[in-house]
N, C-alpha and C positions, 0 to 999 in steps of 0.2 A: 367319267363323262356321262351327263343326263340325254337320253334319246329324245328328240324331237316326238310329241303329239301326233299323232295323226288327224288329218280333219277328223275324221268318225269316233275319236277319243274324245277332241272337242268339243264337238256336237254333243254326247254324253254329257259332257260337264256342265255344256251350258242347260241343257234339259233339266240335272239336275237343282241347279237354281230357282223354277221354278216349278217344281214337280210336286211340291205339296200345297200349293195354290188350286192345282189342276184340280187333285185327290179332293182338297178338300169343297171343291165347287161342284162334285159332281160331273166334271164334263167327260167324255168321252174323250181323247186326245189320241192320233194315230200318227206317228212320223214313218217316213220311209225315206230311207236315203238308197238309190239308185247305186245298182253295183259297179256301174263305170266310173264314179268319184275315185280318183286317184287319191290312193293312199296319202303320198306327200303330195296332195295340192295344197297351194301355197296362195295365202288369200291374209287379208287385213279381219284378223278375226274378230278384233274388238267392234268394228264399224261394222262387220256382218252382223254379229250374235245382239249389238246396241239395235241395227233396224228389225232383226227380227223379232228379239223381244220386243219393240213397239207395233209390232204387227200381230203378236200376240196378247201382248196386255189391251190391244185395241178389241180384241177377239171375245176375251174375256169382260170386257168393258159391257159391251153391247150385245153377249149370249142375251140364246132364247132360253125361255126356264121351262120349257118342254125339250126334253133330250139335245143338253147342249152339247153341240161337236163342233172340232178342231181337229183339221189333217192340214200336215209337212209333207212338203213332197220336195227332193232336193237333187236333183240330176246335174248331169256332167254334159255341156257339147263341147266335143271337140270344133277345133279352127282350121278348118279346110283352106282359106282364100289367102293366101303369102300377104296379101295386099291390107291385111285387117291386123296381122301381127303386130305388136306393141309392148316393148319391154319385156321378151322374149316369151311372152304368152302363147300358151297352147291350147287354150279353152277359157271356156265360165261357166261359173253355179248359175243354173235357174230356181227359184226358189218358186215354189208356189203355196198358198196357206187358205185354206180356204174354214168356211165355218158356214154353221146355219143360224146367223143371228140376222139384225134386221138389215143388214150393211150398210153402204154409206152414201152418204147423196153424191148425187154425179158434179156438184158444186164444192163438193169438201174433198172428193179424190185428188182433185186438182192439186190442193197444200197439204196433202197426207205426206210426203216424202222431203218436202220443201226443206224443212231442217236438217237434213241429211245431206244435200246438196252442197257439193264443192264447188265453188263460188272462182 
């Protein structure tokens, strides 16, 4: 019997995908995943790790070529409120990705996620 991944194995793997993209662009790249991420949390990881690599290769897209960075940041809230519970959920990932390139117009935020949207 194969053991279930844990998110933070995940996370790994997916990194490693594009980890010699990073290397070889020179950027600077920091992840942190928060230590309250429950081991077996249970997430759609295809449809996570597909928008965050487009949040990344966006990042990558539009670096500065003066000391380009890129920070993950990836925390746990737990669900306090009975009333928000949904399909036996106990929480969500917050993701945060930030970078210092030129970012994006307040016109184009708007349809940055549009494709990802469940309809």
């Amino acid at each position: 019997m194969t053991s279930q991944k844990t998110f933070e194995q995940r996370l790994r793997d997916f990194i490693t995908l594009f980890k010699l993209d990073i290397e070889d662009s020179n950027i600077k790249f920091d992840i942190r995943l928060a230590k309250n991420v429950p081991s077996d949390f249970s997430i759609d990881t295809n449809r996570y790790f597909e928008i965050l690599l487009h949040l990344i290769r966006n990042s990558l897209k539009h670096k500065t070529f003066d000391n380009p960075e890129i920070s993950l940041l990836i925390t746990y809230v737990a669900i306090k409120n009975a009333s928000i519970l949904r399909h036996g959920w106990k929480g969500y990932l917050t993701t945060e990705v930030k970078d210092n390139g030129q970012g994006i117009e307040e016109e184009r935020q708007v349809n940055l996620f549009k494709t990802f949207k469940n309809t």
